[in-house]
N, C-alpha and C positions, 0 to 999 in steps of 0.2 A: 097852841099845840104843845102836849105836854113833850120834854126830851124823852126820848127811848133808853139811854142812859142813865136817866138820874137816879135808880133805884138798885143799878150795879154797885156790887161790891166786890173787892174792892172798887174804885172808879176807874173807867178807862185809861187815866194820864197815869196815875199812880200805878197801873200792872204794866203799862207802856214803860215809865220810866225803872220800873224794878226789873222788868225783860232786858231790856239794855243793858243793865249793874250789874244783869248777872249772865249774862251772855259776854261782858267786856273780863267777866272772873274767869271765866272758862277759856277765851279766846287768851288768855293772859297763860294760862295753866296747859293751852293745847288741846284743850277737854272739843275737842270740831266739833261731834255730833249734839254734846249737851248744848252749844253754842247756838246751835242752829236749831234747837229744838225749842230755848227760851225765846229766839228771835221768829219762830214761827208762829208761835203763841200770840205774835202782836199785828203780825200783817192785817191793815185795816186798823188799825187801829189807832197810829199814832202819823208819824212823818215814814211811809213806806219807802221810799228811797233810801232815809239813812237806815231804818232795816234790811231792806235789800244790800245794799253798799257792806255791813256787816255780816250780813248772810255771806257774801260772795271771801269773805275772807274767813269764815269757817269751813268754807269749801276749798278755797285753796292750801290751808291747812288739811284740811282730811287730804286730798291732794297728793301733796308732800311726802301723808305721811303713808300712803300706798305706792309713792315709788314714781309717781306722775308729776315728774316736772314741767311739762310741757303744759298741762293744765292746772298746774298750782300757777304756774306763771300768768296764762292765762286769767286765772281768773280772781286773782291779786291787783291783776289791771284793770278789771273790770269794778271791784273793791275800790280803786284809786279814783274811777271815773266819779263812782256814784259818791264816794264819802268829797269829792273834791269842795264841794258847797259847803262844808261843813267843819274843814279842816281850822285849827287843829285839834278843837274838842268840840262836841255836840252834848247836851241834858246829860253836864258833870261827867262824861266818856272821853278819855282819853283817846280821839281815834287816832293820832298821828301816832303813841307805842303802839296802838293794836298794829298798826301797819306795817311797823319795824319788826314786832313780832317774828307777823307771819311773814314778814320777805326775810328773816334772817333760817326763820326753819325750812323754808323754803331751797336757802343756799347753802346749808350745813349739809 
């Protein structure tokens, strides 16, 4: 059976691992929703947990930056649960500064 993939391009790992790269710029820059829009681009695609796990800290970034601490808090710990496997970096991603990141915009 032939892969369903193989005639993709880019190739599934390669737009997996560039969604990440560039979802960790923006998550770095505060950029939430571009964050979350490179990381939605990939669900299904690669390791959906540690997408999800970064989704949930582009969210508690947007969060933050509307005034809701009670759910940036929220869901920074939700962030924490899911990157927990994977701490402290996953496919060349810093996730432990993403995390300091957003818990430090979070407390500012």
């Amino acid at each position: 059976m032939e892969d369903e993939h193989e005639d993709e391009w880019p190739p599934p790992d390669a737009r997996y691992r560039s969604a990440l790269w560039r979802a960790e710029g923006h998550l770095e820059r505060g950029e939430w929703d571009q964050a979350a829009a490179a990381l939605d681009d990939v669900l299904g695609v690669g390791d959906d947990e540690l997408v999800r796990g970064m989704r949930h800290l582009a969210a508690a970034g947007y969060r933050a930056r509307d005034g809701d601490q009670i759910r940036a808090r929220r869901q920074l710990e939700h962030a924490r649960c899911r990157l927990e496997p994977y701490l402290p970096d996953q496919e060349e991603v810093d996730l432990e500064s993403l995390v300091e990141v957003v818990r430090r915009v979070i407390e500012s």
